[in-house]
C-alpha positions in Angstrom: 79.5 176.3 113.1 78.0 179.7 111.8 79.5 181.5 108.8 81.7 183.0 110.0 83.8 180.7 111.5 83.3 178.1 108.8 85.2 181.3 106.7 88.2 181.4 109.0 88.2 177.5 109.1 88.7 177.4 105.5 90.9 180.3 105.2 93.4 179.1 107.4 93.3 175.7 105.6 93.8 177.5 102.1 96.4 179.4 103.7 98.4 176.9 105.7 97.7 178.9 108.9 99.0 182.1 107.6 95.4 183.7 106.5 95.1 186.4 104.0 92.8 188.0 101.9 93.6 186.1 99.0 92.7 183.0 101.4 89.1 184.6 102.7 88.0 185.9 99.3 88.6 182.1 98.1 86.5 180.7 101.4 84.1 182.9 101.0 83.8 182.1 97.2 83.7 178.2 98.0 81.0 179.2 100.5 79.1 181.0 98.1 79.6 178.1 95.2 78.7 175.5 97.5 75.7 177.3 99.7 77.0 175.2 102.6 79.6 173.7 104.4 77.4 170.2 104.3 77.9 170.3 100.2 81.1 171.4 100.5 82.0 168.6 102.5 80.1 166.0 99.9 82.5 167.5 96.9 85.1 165.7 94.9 88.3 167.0 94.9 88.0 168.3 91.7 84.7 169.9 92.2 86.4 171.8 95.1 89.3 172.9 92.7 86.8 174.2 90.1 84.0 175.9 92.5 86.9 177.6 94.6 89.2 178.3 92.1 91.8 177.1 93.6 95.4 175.8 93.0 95.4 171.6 93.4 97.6 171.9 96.7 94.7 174.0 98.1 92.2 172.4 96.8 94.2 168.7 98.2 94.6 170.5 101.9 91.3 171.2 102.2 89.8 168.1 100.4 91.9 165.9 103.2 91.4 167.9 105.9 87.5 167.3 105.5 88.2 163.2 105.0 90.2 163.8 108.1 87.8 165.6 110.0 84.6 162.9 108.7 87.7 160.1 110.3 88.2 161.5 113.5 84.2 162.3 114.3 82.9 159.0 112.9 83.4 156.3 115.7 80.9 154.1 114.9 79.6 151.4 117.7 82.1 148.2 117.1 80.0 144.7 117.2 80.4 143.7 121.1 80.0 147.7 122.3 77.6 148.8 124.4 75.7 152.3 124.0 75.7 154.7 127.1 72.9 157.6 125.9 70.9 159.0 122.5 73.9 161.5 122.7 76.8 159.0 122.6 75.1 157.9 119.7 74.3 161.1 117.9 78.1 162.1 118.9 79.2 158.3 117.2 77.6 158.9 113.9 77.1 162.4 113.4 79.8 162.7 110.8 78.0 159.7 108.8 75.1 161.4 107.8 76.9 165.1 107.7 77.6 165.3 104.4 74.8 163.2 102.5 71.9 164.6 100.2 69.2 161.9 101.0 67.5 160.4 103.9 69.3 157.2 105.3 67.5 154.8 107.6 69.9 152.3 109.7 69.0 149.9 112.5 71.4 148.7 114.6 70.8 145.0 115.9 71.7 144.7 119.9 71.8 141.2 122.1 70.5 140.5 125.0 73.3 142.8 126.9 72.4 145.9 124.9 76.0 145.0 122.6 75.9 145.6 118.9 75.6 142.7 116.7 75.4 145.0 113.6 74.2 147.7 112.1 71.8 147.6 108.4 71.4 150.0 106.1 67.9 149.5 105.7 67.2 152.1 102.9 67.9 155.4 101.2 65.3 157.9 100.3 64.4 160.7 99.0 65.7 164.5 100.0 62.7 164.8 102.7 61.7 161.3 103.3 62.8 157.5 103.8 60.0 154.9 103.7 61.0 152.2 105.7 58.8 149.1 106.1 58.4 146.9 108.9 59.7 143.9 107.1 62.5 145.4 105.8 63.8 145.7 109.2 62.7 142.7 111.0 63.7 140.0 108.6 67.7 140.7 109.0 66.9 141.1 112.7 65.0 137.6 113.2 68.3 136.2 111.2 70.6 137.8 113.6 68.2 136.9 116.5 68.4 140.4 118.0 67.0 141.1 120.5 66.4 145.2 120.6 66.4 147.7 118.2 68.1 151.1 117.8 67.1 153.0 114.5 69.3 156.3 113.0 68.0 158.3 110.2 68.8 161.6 109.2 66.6 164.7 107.9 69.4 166.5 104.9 67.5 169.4 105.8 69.1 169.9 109.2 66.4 170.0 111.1 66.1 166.8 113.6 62.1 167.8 114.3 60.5 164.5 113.6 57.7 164.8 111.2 54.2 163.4 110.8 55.7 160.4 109.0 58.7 159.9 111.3 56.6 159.4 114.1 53.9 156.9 112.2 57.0 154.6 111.3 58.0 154.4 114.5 54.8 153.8 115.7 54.2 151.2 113.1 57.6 149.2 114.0 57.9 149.5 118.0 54.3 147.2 116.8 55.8 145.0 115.2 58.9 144.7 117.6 56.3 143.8 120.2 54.5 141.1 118.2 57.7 139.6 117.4 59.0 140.0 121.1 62.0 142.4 119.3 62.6 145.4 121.9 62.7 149.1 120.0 64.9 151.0 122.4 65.1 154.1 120.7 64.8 156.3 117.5 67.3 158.5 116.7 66.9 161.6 113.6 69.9 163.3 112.7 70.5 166.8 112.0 73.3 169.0 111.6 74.1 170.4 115.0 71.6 168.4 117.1 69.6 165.3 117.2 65.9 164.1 118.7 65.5 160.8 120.8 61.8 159.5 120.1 62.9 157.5 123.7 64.6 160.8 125.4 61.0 162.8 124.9 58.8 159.6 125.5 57.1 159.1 122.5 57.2 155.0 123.5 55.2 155.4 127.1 52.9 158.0 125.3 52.0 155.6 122.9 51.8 152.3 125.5 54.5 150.4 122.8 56.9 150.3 125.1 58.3 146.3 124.8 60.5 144.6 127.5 
């Protein structure tokens, strides 16, 4: 959402759905403490009371409303679920990665019938960049003899545009899913309002790493 609905968002949340000034001079100064809804959204409950100066029963409406809203858009794959499309995905674990300050880098271990076994946090970087190596992600997968590969990361900038470095780790482990006969079916990056699938804009049959 652009500013300016973010704004009437929160005012109507500080307000209890009867806006006011009062209400949009306080959204506007959480906007303006915060710099964004993303750190907003990472913020205590207390932190929200002090950089909004608000009362605690604002500060408590808007501080569950957010949990609420990270609830409702976080529907995870369940182990036994199948995926349909990058954008299911992206849709399923948007909210994960919405509010976080660093690069996370998850693999999610499928069967044989494309069915989640389950996912792996496989590390947590820096604000720019996650290394990930390729034994990091295969030894849990040979353990839970999976048989393709999904990986989401995120980019806390907002930007999904892989970079240089995104595109050599993938690179480096669809080769090593292929020596160990592991497929890598796709690799998702995160950003605020949209994603990029490295399978969607066929970075796999550009490369010839396809496996399967």
């Amino acid at each position: 959402m652009v500013d300016s609905e973010i704004l009437i968002v929160l005012s109507n949340v500080l307000s209890h759905g009867k806006p006011s000034n009062r209400s949009h001079t306080a959204a506007r100064r959480l906007l303006g403490h915060f710099g964004s809804a993303q750190n907003l959204a990472a913020a205590s409950l207390e932190e929200i009371r002090l950089g909004g100066k608000l009362t605690q029963r604002q500060a408590m409406s808007l501080f569950h409303a957010m949990q609420l809203g990270k609830t409702v858009c976080s529907r995870p794959l369940r182990a036994g679920e199948r995926f349909s499309s990058s954008r299911e995905l992206f849709m399923r674990y948007r909210a994960r990665f919405f509010s976080v300050s660093k690069e996370h880098f998850f693999s999610l271990h499928l069967n044989s019938k494309n069915q989640l076994i389950r996912e792996v946090l496989v590390s947590i970087g820096s604000l720019s960049s996650s290394v990930v190596h390729p034994r990091e992600v295969y030894a849990p997968a040979v353990r839970d003899s999976t048989a393709g590969l999904i990986f989401l990361h995120n980019h806390p900038s907002g930007d999904p545009s892989p970079s240089r470095e995104d595109k050599e780790c993938t690179h480096r482990l669809i080769g090593a899913g292929k020596i160990l006969g592991i497929r890598v079916l796709d690799h998702i990056v995160f950003g605020y309002d949209d994603y990029y699938s490295f399978a969607d804009a066929g970075f796999f049959a550009q490369n010839d790493l396809s496996v399967g």
